[in-house]
N, C-alpha and C positions, 0 to 999 in steps of 0.2 A: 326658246323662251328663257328668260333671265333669274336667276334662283332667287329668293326673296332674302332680304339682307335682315339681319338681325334689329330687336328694337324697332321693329315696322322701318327699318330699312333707311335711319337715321344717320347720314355721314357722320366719321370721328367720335363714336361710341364705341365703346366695350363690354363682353359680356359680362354677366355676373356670376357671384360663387354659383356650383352646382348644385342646383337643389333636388337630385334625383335622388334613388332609390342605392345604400351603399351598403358593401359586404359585409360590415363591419364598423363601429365605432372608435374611436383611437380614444382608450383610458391612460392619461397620466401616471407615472408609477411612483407611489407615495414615496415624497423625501422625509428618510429619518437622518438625516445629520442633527438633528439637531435632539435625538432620540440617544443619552448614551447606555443604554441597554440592549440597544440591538447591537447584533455582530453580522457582518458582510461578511461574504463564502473569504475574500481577499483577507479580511482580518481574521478569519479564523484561519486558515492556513497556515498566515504570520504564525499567529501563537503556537499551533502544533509546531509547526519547526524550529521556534527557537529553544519550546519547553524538549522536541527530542535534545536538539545540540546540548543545552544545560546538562541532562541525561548523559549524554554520552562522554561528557568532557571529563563528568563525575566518574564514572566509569572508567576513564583511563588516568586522570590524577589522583581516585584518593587513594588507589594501593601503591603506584609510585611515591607518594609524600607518606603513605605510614611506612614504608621501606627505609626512608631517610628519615625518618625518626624512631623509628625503633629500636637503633640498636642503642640509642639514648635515654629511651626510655625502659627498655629491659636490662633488669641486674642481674647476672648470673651466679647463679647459686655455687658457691665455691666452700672449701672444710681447708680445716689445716691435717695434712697428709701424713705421717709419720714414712721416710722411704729407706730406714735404713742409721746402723751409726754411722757416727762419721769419719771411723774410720777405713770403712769401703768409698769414702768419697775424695778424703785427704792424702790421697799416697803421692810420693815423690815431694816432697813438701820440701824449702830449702833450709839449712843449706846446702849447697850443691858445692864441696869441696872435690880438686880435682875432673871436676866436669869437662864432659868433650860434645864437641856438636851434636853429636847421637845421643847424648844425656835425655832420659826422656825429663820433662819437666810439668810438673805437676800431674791431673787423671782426668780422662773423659770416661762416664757413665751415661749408657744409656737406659731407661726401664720404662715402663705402662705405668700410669697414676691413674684413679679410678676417683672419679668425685662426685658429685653428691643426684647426678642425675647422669644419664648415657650424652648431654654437650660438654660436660666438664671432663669425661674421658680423653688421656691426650698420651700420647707417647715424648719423651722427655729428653734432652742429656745434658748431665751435669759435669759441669764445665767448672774444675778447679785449674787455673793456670794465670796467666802475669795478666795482669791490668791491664798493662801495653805491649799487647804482644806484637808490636812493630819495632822494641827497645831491642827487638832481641837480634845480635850482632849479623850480619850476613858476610859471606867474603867480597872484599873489594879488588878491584880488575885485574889490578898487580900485584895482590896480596898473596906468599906462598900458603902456602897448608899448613907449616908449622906456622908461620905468623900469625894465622888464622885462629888457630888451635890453641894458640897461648892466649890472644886475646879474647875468644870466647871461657876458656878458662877463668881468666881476673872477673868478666861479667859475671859469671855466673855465680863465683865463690863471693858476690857479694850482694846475692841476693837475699831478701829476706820476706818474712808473714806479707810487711808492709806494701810487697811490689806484687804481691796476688789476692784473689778473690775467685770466691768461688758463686757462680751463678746455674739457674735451671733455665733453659730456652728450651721452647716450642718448636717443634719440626714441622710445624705447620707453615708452608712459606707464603710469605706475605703478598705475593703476587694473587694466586690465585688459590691455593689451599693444598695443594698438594706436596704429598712429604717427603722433607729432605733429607740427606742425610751425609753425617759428617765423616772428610775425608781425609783420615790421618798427612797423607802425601805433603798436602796442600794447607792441612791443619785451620780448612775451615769446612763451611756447609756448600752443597750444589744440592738444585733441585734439576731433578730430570726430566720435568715437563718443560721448561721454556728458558734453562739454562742460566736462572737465577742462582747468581752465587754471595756469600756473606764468609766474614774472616770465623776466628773462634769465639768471638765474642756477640756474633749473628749480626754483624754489620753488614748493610749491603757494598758487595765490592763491585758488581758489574751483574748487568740482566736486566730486566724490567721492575722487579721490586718495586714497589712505593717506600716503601719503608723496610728497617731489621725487620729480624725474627721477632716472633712476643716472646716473655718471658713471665714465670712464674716467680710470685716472690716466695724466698727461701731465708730459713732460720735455722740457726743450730742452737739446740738448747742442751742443758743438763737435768737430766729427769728424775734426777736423786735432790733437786732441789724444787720446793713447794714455793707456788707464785699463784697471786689470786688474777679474778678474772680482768679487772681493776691495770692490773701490773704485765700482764699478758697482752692485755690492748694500747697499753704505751709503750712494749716493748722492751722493754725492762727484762726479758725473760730471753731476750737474745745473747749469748756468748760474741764478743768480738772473734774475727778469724785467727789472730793470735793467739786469743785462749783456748777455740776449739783444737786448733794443732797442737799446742804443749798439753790437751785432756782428751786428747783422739783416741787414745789408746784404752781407756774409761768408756763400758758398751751403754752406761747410761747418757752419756752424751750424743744426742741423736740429731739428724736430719730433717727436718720437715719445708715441704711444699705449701702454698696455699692459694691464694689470688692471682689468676694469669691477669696480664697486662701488656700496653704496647708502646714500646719505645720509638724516640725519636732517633737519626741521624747522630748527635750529640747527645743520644741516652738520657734524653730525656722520658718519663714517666708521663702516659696517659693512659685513660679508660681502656679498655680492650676495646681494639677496630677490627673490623671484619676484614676477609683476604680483601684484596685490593685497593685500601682505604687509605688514603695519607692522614699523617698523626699532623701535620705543619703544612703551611704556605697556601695559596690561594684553591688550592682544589683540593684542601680539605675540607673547605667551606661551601664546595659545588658537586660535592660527592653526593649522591647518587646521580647528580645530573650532567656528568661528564663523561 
């Protein structure tokens, strides 16, 4: 027997929707786009991760950037040093009549300065000798001994105040902070951690250095004469080096230390840099970030 066809059994019809009994209703689920106070699980997410990265970025640049600005913005508390007269600093002074190669020529001191807090504490050497200490004769290929001998002679007897100066450098080497120290032989500085060297005047000669030694500024005054505060800060109260050597002998005539600072290549004067720190050229400008 033949099954009964839907719709009482109508060719070319179709059923219709279901209208039985079902599990379950299908509810819509409210659109809020158009709601901006609500937050989706996706958009909260968002926020938490970009508010951590913000967090964390901060965390690793703002002690990098106060590092490269600090030492700009901190001024070290510095005194003026009293280290002695001047005449433990002045010996061998010219002229140098009679002089032979082994003449010693001018004095290297070294001592402890003590300043106004435990970073201004620095160990020292003062450095009285020629302004250009590369003027000074050396022998040439085929030159004898006595040739030599005579013509370091005539240099020497005609040296005078004007061809020396006396300065204080920091044994702190400019590399990385470790101290140097000066080696008559070679008549400059070697540091013995990474073979940084500088002449007598704390130039760098060869090694890693970024820059010389720092240096202390130095004054010699006469302490029998009365100078106001006024006269003292323009300097007025400094002796020329020619006068301290014709009044060296005079124990009120004294020494002092004051301001360290850090030279350029060409001695030039800047703020005091920390070890590693170029005074000049492009990655002085990219320091700490290099």
């Amino acid at each position: 027997m033949a099954e009964d066809e839907p719709n009482n059994g109508a060719p070319g019809t179709q059923a219709g929707p279901y209208e039985g009994p079902r599990a379950t209703d299908f509810t819509p689920e409210p659109d809020h786009s158009d709601d901006p106070g609500y937050i989706t699980r996706t958009k909260f997410l968002s926020t938490v991760a970009i508010a951590g990265g913000g967090i964390l970025t901060a965390a690793i640049l703002v002690p990098v950037a106060g590092f490269a600005v600090a030492s700009s913005l901190r001024s070290e508390k510095w005194r003026w040093v009293d280290i002695g007269p001047a005449s433990d600093f002045l010996q061998n002074a010219p002229p140098y009549p009679n002089a032979e190669p082994s003449t010693k020529i001018g004095e290297v001191a070294s001592l402890a300065v003590a300043g106004p807090d435990p970073e201004a504490d620095r160990r020292i050497y003062v450095m009285f000798g020629l302004t250009n200490p590369s003027a000074k004769p050396v022998p040439g290929p085929n030159e004898s001994t006595a040739a030599y001998n005579t013509r370091f002679a005539a240099w020497a007897a005609g040296l005078t105040a004007a061809d020396m100066d006396v300065l204080a450098i920091w044994n702190r080497c400019a590399h990385l902070g470790c101290p140097v120290a000066y080696a008559p032989g070679s008549q400059g500085f070697i540091c013995p951690c990474h073979g940084g060297a500088y002449d007598a005047r704390g130039l760098v000669t060869g090694g890693p250095p970024p820059r010389p030694l720092d240096r202390l500024d130095l004054k010699i005054v006469d302490q029998s004469k009365q100078y106001s505060a006024d006269q003292i800060a323009k300097g007025q109260d400094r002796l020329t080096l020619q006068q301290a050597i014709a009044k060296s002998s005079n124990p009120k005539v004294r020494v002092q230390v004051g301001k360290a600072y850090s030279i350029s290549q060409e001695q030039q004067a800047f703020e005091l840099h920390a070890p590693g720190e170029p005074v000049t050229g492009t990655l002085a400008n990219l320091y700490p970030f290099t």
